[in-house]
N, C-alpha and C positions, 0 to 999 in steps of 0.2 A: 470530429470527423477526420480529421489527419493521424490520428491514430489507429482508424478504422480504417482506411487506405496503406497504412503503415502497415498493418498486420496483416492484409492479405498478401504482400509481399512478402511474406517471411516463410520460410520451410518450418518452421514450430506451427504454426496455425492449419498451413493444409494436412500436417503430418496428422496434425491432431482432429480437423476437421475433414478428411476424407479414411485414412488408412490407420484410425484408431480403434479397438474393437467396438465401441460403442457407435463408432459412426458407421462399421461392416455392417454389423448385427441392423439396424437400421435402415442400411442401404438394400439388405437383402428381404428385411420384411416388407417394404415397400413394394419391389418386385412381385415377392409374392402376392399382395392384396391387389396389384394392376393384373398379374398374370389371371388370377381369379376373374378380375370383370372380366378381359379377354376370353377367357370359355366361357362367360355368360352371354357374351355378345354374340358367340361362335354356336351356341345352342339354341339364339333366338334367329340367326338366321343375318345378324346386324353387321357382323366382320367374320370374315372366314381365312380361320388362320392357315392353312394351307397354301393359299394365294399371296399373301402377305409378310409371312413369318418375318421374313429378311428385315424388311422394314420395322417390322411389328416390335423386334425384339429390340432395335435401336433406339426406339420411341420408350421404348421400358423403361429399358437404362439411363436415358435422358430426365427422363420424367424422374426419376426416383433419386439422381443426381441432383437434383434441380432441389426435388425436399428437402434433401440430409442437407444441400446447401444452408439452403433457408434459414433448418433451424442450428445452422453452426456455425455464425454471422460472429465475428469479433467484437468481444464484451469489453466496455469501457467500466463495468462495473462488476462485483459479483457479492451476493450475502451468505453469509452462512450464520445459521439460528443455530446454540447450543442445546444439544437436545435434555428437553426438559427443566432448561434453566428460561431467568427473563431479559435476556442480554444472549447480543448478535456480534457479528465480526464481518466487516464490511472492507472490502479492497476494491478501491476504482482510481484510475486513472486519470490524471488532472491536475488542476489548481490546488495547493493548499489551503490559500488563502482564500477562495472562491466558496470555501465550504463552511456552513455555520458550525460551532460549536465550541469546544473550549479544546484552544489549538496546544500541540507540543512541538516544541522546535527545542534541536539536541546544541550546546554548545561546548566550549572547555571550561575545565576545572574555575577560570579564571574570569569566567564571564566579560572575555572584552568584546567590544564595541567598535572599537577604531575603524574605519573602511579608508580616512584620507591616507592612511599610512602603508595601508594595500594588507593589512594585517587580517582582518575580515573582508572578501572579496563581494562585492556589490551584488553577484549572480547569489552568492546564496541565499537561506532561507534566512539568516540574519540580518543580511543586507536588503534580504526583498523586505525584510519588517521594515527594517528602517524608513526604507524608501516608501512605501506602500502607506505606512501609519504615524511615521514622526519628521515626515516630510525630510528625509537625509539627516535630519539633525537628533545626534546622540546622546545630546545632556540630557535628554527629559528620561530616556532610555534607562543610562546610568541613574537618575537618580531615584528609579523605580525601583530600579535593582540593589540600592544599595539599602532603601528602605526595608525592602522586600528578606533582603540578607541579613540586616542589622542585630541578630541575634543567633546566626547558625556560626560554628567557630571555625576558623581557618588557619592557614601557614603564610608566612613571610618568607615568599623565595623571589630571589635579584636576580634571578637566572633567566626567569619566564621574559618573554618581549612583550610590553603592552603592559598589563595589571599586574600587580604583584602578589594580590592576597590571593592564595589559594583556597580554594574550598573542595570537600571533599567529593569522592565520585558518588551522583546522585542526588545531589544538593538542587531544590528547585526554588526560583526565581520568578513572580508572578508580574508579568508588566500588562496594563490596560490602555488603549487609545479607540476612542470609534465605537465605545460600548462593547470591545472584545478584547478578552484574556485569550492575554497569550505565555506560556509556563515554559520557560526555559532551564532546562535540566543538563547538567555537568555529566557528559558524557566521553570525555578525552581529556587529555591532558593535551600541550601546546610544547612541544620541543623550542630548544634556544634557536630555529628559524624559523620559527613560525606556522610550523606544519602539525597539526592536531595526529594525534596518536590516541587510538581505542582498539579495544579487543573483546570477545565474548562474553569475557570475565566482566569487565567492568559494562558491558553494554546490562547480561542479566541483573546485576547489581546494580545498577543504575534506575531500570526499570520495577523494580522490586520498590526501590525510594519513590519514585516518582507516584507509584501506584495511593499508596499512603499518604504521601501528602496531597493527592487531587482528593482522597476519602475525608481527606478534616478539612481541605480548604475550599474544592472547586466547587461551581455552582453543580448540580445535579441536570448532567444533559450530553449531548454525544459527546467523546474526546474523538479531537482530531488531528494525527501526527503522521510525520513521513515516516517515510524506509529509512531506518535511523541504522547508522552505523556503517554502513556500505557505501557513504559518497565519501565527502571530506573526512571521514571517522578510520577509513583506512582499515576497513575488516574484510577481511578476505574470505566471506562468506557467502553461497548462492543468495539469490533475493527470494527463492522461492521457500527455502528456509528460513529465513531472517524475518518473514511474512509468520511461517508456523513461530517460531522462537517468541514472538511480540504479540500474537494473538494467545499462545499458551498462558504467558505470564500473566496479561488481560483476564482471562479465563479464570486461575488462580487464585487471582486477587479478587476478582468478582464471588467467587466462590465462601469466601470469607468475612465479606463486607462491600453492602449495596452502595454502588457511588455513580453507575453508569448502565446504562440500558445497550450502549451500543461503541463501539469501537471502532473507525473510521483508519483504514492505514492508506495514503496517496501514495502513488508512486507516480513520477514524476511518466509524462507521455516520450521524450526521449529516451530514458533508463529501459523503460517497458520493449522501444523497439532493439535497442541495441542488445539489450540482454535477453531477447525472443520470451518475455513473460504471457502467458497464457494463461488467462483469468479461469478459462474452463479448467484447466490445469490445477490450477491455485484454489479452487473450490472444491473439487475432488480429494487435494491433499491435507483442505484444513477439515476435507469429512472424514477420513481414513487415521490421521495424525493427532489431534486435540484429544484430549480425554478431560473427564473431570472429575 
């Protein structure tokens, strides 16, 4: 509901819900079908537009304002079905964690865990696992992870803050608490102060990995992962790209081997207001953009 109030505030959502061509085209046939009954009513004898017009023509415009409104009310959610395939691409606005399915959360190379030492920040999606699923405490965390990793090969660098075994971009990491998998995928690297570093390069590469290993490991059911790459990942890429870029690869990969009926991407309800994203928007561009 606060994202629905959020969004009629913003010049993206009227731009696009009153003075877009689809909302003119609309606003004008509306008219037309009022102006219709108006000579019906004026041939039966019921309103006589001569006497009225002035009025008449304000009541039009009202009314026909009033529809286009209606139906171009801010979407918290939006679907898009691949045509002719059996697999969707879904982007709503929300919770991550509020959503069933087999979640992805992006991390670095190095898989750490730390939050006492301020190395992982408590607000993010690592911290909110933590918090949310292993009650703040990180040993059970780690030691999922290390099971989970105990056969993929890595590097030995003293350089990194926090962990030291590196692992390479892509490398996924499957941790369960609560009856829910949650798959953490090496999506940056971690500079010597602590600040994660990714790029396009390694986000597509990343995703490419990740896709394969949900196809031999994950349960068979919706995946569900954020706008990866554009918060702490440090990619300086529109979101409304970053959206097509993660639904493409999705696409792809489904294209190749059945592992998923449906693709789920959150974006977080503050990201959406301050970067004026518009779901109508965002459904129009994954119907014009995606191919398969």
């Amino acid at each position: 509901m606060k994202y629905f109030f959020e969004s009629i505030g913003t010049r993206a959502y009227w731009r696009y819900a009153l003075f877009s061509a689809e909302a003119i085209g609309k606003f004008l046939g509306v008219v037309g079908v009022l102006y219709l009954c108006v000579d019906l009513a004026d041939a039966f004898n019921i309103y006589k537009k001569d006497r009225y017009s002035y009025y008449g023509l304000i009541i039009l415009v009202f009314l026909a304002l009033v529809y286009v409104l209606s139906t171009r009310r801010p979407l918290s959610r939006v679907t898009y079905k691949i045509p002719q395939k059996d697999f969707s691409v879904e982007v709503l606005i929300g919770d991550l964690f509020k959503i069933s399915g087999e979640v992805v959360i992006s991390t670095s190379s190095t898989f750490d865990t730390d939050m006492a030492s301020g190395l992982i920040a408590v607000s993010s999606l690592q911290g909110q696992l933590a918090t949310n699923y292993f009650n703040g405490q990180t040993t059970e965390i780690d030691r999922q992870i290390d099971l989970s990793l105990n056969k993929e090969s890595f590097i030995v660098n003293e350089k990194r803050p926090g962990k030291k075994k590196e692992y390479p971009i892509g490398t996924v990491a499957r941790v369960s608490s609560h009856s829910k998998n949650f798959y953490l995928v090496a999506m940056s690297h971690m500079d010597e102060n602590g600040n994660a570093q990714s790029d396009l390069k390694m986000v597509d590469h990343a995703l490419e990995k990740l896709w394969v290993n949900l196809a031999s490991k994950a349960e068979v059911g919706d995946i569900v992962m954020p706008l990866i790459g554009t918060g702490r990942g440090r990619v300086a890429y529109p979101r409304k790209k970053m959206i097509e870029r993660i639904a493409q690869s999705f696409t792809d990969a489904c294209s190749e081997r059945a592992f998923s009926n449906k693709l789920i991407i959150v974006v977080r309800p503050e990201d959406a207001s301050k970067f004026s994203l518009n779901l109508f928007q965002v459904r129009d561009y994954l119907g014009q953009s995606l191919h398969t």
